[in-house]
C-alpha positions as CSV (number, residue, x, y, z in Angstrom):
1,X,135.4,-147.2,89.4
2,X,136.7,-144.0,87.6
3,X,136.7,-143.3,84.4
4,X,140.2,-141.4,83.3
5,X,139.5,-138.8,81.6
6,X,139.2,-139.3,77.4
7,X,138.8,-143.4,78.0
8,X,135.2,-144.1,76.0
9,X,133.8,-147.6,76.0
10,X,131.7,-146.6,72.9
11,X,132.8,-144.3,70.2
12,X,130.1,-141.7,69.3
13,X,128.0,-142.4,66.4
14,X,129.1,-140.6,62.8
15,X,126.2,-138.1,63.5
16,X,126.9,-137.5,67.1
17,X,130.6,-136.8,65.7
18,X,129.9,-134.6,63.7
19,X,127.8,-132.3,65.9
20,X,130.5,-132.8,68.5
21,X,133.0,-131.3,65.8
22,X,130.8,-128.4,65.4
23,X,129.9,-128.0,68.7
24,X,133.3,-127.6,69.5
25,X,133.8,-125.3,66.4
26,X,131.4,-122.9,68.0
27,X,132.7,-122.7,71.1
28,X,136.1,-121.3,70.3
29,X,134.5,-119.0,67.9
30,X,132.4,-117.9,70.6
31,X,135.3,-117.2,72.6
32,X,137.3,-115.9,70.2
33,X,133.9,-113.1,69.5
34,X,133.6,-112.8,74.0
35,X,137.6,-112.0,73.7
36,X,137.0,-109.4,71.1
37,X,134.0,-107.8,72.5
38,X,135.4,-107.6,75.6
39,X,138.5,-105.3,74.4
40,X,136.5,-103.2,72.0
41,X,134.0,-102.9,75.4
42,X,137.2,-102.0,77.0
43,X,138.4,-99.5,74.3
44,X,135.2,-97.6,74.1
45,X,134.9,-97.2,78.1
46,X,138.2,-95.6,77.8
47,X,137.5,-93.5,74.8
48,X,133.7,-92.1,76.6
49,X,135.3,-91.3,79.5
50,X,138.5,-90.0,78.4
51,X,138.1,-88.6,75.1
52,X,134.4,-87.8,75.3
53,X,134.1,-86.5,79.2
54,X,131.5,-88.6,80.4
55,X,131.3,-89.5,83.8
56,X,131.5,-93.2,84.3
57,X,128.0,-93.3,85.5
58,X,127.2,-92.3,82.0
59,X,129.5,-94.9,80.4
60,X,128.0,-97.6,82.8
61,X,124.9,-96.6,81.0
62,X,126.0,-96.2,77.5
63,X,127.6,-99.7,77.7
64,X,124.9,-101.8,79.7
65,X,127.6,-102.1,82.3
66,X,127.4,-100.5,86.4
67,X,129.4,-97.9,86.5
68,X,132.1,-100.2,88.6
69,X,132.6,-102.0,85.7
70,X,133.2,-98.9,83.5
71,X,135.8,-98.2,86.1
72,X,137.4,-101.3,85.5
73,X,137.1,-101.2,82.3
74,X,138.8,-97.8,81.9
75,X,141.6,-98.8,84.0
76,X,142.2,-102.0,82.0
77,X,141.8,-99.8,79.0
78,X,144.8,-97.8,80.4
79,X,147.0,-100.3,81.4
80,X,146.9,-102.1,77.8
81,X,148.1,-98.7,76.0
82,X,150.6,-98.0,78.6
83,X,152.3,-101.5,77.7
């Protein structure tokens, strides 16, 4: 038999909600901090290639990223001040 989804036969125990209220407290901070790293990631790929010169080798390496990703990252970069 399935279970729809959110049907419990046993509520959690004031401990175990209280961890699961944190637990989901971190995780959307977490993504809120991946979302932000992401598009100051994005900005500074655009800025050491554009503004600085360097070859996107170089910004693959400056960032921790291949230097495909710096590529997309400088295109996505582009795109988001053009709108």
């Amino acid at each position: 038999m399935k279970v729809p989804f959110g049907h419990m036969d046993k509520l959690p125990a004031a401990d175990d909600h209280a961890a699961l209220k944190e637990s989901a407290a971190l995780r959307e901070h977490a993504a809120r901090d991946q979302s932000e790293a992401a598009r100051l990631t994005s900005r500074a790929a655009r800025r050491l290639h554009e503004e600085e010169g360097l070859p996107l080798r170089d910004v693959g390496i400056a960032l921790g990223i291949s230097y495909q990703r710096a590529h997309q990252l400088v295109d996505e970069a582009r795109e988001l001040a053009d709108a």
